[in-house]
C-alpha positions in Angstrom: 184.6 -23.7 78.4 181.2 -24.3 80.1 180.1 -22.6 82.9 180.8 -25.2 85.9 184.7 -25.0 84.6 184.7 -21.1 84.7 184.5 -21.0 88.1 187.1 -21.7 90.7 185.1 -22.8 93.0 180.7 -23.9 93.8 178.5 -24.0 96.8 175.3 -24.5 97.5 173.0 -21.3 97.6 172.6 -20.7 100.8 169.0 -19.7 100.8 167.5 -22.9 99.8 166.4 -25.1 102.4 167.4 -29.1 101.8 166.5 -31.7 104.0 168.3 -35.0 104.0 166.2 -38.0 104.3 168.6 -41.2 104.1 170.5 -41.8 100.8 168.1 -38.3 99.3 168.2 -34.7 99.6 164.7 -32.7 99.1 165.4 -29.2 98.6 163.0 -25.8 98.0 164.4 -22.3 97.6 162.0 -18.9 97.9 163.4 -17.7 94.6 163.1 -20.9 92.6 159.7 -21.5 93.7 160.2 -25.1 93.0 161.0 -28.6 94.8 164.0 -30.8 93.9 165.1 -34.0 95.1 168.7 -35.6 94.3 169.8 -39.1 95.2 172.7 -41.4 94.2 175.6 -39.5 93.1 173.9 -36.2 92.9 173.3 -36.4 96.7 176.7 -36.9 97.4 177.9 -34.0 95.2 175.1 -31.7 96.9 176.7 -33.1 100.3 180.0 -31.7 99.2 178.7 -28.6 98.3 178.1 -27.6 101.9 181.3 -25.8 101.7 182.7 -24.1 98.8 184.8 -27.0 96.2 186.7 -26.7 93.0 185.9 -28.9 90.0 189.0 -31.3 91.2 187.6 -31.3 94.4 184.6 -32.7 93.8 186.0 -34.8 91.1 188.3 -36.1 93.4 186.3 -37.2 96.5 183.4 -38.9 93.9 185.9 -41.1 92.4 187.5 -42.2 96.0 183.6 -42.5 97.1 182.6 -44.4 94.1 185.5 -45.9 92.7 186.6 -44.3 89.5 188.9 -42.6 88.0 188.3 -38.6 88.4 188.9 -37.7 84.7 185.9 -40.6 84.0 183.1 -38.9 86.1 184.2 -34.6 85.3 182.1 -34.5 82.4 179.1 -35.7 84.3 180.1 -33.0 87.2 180.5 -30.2 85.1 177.0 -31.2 83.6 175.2 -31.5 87.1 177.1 -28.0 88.4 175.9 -26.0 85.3 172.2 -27.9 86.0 172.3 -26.6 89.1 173.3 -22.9 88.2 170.7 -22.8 85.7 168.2 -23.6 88.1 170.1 -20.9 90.8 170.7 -23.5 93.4 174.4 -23.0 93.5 176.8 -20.4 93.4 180.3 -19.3 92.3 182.7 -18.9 95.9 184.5 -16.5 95.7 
């Protein structure tokens, strides 16, 4: 089981700062010491992640706000959550 599936439920880091700038976020965190920008898809998921979600959560509200069936994009999810936890810009809720 991969990480993103482990945990019951993700948010956003709360120390990173993220700007939205039409369909885009633009992010920077102090402790990554990077930039990152998401759009599409990953956009919406980091605009979900404003409060803490479970895998079927997020699964859920990207297939009603792209029109697919759940199962079809959790893969994909799973993928971008454990992307995002390697690079420390979300975080298991407890």
């Amino acid at each position: 089981m991969r990480p993103a599936e482990r945990a019951e439920r993700w948010m956003r880091d709360p120390t990173l700062q993220a700007v939205e700038m039409g369909e885009e976020f633009v992010m920077m965190g102090l402790a990554q010491g990077e930039y990152y920008s998401v759009k599409g898809v990953a956009a919406a998921l980091w605009r979900h992640l404003a409060e803490p979600r479970d895998l079927g959560e997020l699964c859920a509200l990207v297939a009603a706000e792209y029109d697919v069936a759940a199962e079809a994009c959790r893969d994909d999810i799973v993928a971008f959550l454990d992307e995002l936890r390697g690079k420390r810009m979300v975080l298991a809720a407890t």
